[in-house]
Backbone as XML, in Angstrom:
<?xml version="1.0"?>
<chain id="A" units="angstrom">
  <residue number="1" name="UNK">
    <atom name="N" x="-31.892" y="53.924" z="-57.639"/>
    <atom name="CA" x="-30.962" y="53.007" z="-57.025"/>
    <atom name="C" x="-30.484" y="53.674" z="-55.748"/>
  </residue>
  <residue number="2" name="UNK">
    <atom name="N" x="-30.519" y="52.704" z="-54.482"/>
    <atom name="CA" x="-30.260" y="53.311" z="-53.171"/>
    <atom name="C" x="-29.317" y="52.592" z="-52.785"/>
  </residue>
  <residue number="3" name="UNK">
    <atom name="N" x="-28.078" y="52.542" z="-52.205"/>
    <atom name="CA" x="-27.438" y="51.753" z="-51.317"/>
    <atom name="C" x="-26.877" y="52.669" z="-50.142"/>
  </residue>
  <residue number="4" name="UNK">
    <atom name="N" x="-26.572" y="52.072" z="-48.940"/>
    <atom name="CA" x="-26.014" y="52.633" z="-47.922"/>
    <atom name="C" x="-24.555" y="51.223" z="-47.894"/>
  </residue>
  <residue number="5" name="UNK">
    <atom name="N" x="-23.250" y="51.748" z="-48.012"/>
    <atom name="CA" x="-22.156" y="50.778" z="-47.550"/>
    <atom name="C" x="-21.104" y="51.713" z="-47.210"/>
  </residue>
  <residue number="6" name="UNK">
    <atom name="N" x="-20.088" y="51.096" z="-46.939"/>
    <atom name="CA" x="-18.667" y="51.758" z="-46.444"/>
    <atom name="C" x="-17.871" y="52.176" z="-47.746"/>
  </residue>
  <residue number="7" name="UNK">
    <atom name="N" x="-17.719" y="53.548" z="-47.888"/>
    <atom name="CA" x="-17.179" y="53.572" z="-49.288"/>
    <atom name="C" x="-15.661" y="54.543" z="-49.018"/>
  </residue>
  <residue number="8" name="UNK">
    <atom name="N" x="-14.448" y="54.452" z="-49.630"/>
    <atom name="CA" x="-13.863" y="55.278" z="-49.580"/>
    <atom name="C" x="-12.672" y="55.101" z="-50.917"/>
  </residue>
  <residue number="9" name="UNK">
    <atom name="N" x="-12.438" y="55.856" z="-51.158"/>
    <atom name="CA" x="-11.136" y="56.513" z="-52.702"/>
    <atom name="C" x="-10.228" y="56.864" z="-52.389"/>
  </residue>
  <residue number="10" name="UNK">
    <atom name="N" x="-9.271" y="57.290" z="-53.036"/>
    <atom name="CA" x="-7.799" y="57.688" z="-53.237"/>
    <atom name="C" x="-8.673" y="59.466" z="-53.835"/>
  </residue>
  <residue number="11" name="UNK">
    <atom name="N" x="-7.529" y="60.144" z="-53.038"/>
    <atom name="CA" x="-8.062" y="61.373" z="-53.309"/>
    <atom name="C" x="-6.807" y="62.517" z="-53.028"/>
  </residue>
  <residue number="12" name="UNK">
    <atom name="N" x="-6.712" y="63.397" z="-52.993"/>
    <atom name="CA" x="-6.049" y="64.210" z="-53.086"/>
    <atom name="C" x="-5.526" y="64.810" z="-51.386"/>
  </residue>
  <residue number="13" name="UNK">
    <atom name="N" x="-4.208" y="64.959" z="-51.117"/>
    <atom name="CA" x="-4.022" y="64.927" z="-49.433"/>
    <atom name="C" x="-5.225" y="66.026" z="-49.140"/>
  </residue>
  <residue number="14" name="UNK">
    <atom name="N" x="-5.111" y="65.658" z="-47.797"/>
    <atom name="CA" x="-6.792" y="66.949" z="-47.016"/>
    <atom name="C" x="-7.430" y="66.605" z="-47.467"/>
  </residue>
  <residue number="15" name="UNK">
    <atom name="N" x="-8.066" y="65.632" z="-48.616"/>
    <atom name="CA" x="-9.513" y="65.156" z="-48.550"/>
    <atom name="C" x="-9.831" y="64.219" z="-47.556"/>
  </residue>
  <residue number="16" name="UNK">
    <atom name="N" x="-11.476" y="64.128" z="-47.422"/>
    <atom name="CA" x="-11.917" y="63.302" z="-46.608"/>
    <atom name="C" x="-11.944" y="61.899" z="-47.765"/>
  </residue>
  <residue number="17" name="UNK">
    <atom name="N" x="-11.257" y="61.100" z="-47.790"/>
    <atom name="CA" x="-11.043" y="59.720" z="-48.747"/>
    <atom name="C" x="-11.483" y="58.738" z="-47.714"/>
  </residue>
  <residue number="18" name="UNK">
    <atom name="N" x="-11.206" y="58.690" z="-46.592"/>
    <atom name="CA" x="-10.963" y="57.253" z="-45.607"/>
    <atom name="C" x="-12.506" y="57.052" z="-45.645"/>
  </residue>
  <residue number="19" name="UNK">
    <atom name="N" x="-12.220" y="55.736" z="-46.009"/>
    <atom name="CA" x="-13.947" y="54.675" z="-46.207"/>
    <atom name="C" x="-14.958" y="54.872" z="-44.916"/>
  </residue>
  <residue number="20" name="UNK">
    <atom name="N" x="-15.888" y="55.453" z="-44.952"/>
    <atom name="CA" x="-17.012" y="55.779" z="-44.002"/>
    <atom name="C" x="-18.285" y="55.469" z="-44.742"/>
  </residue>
  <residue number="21" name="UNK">
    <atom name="N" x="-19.236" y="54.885" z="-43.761"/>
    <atom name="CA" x="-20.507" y="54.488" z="-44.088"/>
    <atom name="C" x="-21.595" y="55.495" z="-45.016"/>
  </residue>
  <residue number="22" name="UNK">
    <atom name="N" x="-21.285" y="55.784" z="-46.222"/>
    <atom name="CA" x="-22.413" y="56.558" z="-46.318"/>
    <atom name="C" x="-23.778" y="56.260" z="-47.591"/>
  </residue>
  <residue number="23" name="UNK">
    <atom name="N" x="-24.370" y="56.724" z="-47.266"/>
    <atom name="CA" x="-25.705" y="56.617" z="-48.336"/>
    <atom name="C" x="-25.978" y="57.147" z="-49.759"/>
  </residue>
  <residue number="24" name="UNK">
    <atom name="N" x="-25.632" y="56.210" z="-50.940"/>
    <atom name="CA" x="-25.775" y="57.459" z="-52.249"/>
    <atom name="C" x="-27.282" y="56.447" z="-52.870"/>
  </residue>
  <residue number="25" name="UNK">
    <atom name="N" x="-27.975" y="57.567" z="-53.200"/>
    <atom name="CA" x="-29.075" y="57.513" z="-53.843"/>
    <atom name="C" x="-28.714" y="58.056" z="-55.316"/>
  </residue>
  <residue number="26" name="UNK">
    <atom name="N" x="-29.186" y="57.267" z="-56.633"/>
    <atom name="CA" x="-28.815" y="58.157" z="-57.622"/>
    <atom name="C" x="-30.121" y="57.542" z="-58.232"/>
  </residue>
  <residue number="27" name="UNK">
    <atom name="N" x="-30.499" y="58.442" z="-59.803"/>
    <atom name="CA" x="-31.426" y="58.124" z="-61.050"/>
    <atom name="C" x="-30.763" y="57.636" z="-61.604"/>
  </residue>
  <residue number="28" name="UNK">
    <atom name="N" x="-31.057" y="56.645" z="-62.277"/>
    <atom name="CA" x="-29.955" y="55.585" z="-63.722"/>
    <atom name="C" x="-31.539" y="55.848" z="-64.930"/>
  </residue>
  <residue number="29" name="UNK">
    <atom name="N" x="-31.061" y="56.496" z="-65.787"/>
    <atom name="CA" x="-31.563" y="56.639" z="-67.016"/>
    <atom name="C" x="-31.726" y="54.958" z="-67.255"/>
  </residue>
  <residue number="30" name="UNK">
    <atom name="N" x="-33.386" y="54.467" z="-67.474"/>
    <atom name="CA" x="-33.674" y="53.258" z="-67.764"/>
    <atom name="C" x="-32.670" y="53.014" z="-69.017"/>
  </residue>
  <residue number="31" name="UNK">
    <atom name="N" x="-32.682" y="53.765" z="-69.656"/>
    <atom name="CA" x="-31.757" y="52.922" z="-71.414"/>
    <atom name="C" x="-30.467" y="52.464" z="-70.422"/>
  </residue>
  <residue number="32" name="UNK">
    <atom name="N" x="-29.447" y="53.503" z="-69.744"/>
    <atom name="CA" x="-28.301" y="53.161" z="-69.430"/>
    <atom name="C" x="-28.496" y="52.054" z="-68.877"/>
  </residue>
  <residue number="33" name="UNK">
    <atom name="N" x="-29.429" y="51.537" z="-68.082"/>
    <atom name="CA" x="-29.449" y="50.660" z="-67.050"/>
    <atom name="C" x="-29.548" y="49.095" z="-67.614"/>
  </residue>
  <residue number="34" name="UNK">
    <atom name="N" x="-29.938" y="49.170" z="-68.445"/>
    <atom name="CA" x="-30.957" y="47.957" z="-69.904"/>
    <atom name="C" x="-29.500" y="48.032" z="-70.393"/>
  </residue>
  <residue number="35" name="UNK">
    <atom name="N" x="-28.275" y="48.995" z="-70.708"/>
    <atom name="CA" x="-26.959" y="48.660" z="-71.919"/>
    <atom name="C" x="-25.955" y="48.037" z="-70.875"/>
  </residue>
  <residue number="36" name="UNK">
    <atom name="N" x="-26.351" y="48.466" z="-69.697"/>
    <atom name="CA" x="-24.972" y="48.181" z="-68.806"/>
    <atom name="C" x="-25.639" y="46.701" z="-68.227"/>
  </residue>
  <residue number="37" name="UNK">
    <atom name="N" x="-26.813" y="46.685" z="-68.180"/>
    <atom name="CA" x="-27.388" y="44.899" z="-68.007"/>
    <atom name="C" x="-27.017" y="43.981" z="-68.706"/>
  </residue>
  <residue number="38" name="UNK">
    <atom name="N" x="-27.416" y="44.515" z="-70.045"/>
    <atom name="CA" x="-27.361" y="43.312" z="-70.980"/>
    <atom name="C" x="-25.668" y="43.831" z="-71.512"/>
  </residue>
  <residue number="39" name="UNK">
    <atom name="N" x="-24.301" y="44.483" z="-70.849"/>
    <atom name="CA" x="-23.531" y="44.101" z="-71.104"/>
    <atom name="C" x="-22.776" y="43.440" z="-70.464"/>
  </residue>
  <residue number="40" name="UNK">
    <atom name="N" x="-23.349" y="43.289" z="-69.078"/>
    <atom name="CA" x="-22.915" y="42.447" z="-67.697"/>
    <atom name="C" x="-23.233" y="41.171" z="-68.591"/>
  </residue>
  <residue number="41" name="UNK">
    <atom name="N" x="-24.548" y="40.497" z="-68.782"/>
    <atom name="CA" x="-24.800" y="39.696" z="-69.169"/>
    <atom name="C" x="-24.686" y="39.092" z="-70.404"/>
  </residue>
  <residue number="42" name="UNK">
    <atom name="N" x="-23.873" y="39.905" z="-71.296"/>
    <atom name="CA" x="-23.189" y="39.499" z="-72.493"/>
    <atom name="C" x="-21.443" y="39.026" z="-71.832"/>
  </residue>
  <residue number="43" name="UNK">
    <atom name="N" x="-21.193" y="38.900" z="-70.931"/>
    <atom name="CA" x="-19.668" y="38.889" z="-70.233"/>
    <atom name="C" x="-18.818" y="39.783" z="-70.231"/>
  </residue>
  <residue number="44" name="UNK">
    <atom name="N" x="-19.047" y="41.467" z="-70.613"/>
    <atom name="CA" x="-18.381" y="42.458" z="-70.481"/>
    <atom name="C" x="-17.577" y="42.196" z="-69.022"/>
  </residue>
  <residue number="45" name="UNK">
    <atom name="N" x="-16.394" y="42.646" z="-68.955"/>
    <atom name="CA" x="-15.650" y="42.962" z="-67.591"/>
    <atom name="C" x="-15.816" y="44.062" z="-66.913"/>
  </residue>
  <residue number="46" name="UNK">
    <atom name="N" x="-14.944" y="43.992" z="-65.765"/>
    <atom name="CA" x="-15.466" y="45.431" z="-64.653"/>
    <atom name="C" x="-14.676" y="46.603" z="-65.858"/>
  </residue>
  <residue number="47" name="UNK">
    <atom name="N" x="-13.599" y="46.720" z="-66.589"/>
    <atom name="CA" x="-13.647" y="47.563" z="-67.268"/>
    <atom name="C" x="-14.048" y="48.279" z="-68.316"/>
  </residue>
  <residue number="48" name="UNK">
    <atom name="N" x="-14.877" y="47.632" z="-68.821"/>
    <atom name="CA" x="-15.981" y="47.841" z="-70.006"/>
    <atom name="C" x="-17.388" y="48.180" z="-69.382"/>
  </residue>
  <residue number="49" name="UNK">
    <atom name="N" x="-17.304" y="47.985" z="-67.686"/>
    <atom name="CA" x="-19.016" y="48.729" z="-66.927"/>
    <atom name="C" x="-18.587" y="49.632" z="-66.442"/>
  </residue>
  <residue number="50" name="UNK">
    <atom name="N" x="-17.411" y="50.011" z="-66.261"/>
    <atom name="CA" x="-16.947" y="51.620" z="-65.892"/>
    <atom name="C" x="-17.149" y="52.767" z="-66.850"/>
  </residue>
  <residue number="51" name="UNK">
    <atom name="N" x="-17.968" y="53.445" z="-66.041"/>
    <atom name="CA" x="-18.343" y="55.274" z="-66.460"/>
    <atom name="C" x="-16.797" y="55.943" z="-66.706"/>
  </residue>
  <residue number="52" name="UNK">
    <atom name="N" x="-16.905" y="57.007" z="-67.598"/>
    <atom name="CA" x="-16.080" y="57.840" z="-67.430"/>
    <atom name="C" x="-15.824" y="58.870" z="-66.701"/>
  </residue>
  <residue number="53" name="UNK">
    <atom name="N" x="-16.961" y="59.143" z="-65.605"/>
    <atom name="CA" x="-17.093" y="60.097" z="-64.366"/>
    <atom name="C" x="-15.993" y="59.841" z="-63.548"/>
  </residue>
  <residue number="54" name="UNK">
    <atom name="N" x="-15.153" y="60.546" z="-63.215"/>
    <atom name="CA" x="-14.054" y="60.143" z="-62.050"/>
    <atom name="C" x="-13.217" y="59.179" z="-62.565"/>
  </residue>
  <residue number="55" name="UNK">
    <atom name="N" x="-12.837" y="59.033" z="-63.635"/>
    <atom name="CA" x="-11.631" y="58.107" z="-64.357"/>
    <atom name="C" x="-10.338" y="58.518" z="-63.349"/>
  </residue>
  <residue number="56" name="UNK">
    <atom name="N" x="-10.110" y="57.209" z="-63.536"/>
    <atom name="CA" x="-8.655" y="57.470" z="-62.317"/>
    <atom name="C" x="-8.785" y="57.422" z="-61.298"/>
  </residue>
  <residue number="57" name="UNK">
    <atom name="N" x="-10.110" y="57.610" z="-60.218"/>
    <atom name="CA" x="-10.162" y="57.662" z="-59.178"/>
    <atom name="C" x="-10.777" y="55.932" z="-58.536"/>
  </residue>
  <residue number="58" name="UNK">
    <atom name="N" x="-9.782" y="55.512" z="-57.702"/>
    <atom name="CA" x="-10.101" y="54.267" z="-57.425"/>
    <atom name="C" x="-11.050" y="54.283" z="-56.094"/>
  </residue>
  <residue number="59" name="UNK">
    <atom name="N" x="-12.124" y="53.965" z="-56.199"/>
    <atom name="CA" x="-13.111" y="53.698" z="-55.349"/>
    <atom name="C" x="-12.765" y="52.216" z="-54.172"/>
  </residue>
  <residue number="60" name="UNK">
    <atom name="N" x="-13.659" y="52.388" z="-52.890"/>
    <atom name="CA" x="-13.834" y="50.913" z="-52.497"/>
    <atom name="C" x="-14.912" y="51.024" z="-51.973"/>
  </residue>
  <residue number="61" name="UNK">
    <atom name="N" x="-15.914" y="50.001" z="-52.209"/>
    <atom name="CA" x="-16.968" y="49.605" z="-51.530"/>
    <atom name="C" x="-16.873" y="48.218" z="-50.462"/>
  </residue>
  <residue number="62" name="UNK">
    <atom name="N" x="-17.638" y="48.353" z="-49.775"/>
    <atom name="CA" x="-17.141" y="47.160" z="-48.483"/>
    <atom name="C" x="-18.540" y="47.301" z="-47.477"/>
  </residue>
  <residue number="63" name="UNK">
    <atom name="N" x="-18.726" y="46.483" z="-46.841"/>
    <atom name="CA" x="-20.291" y="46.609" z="-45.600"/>
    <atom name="C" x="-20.935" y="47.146" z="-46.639"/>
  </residue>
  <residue number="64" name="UNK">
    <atom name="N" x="-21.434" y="46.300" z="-47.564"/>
    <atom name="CA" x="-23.107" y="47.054" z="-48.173"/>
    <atom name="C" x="-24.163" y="46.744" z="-46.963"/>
  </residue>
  <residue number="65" name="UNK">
    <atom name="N" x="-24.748" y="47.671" z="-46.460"/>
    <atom name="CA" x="-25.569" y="47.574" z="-45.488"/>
    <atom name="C" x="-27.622" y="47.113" z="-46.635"/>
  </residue>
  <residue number="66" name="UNK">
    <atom name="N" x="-27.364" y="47.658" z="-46.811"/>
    <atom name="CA" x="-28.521" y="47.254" z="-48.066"/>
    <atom name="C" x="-28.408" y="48.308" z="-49.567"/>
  </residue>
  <residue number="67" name="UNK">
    <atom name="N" x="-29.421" y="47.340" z="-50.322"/>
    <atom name="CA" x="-28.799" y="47.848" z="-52.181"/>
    <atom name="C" x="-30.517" y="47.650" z="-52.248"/>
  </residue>
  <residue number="68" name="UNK">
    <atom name="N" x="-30.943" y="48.686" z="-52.703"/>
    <atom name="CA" x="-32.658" y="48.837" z="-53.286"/>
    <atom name="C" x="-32.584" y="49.314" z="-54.727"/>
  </residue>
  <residue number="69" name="UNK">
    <atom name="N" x="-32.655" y="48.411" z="-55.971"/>
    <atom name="CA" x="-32.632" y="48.449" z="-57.150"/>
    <atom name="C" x="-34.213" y="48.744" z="-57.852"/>
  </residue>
  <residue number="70" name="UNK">
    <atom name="N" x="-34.812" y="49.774" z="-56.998"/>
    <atom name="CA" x="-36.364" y="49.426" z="-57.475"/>
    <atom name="C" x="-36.664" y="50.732" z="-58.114"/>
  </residue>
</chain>
C-alpha cells in the first residue's frame, strides 16, 4: 500500500506535527488486510478499524495526491 497526501498529528511541542505532503509506503499482512475488509464491510466504525500503534495520537490526512492498493 502506497499513498502520497498531506498528513499531520498532534505531537509533543518541538515536534515536526504540522501537516506536510509526505509519502508512506507500508506491507499489510494479506490476513490483516482480508479482517479489516470484511470488517469495513460488515459496518464496523472508524473505531473498531483503528490499530493500536500510536493510540492517542490524532492523525489528519487531507490532499491524497494518489492511493496504490496493489
Amino acid at each position: 500500500m502506497e499513498t502520497r497526501a498531506r498528513f499531520g498529528f498532534t505531537a509533543a511541542p518541538g515536534s515536526t506535527d504540522y501537516p506536510r505532503l509526505r509519502r508512506i509506503t507500508e506491507t499489510v499482512d494479506l490476513g490483516a488486510a482480508a479482517a479489516l475488509l470484511a470488517a469495513h464491510q460488515a459496518g464496523a466504525d472508524e473505531t473498531e478499524l483503528r490499530g493500536t500503534l500510536g493510540q492517542g495520537l490524532d492523525v489528519e490526512i487531507t490532499n491524497i495526491d494518489y492511493l496504490d492498493l496493489s
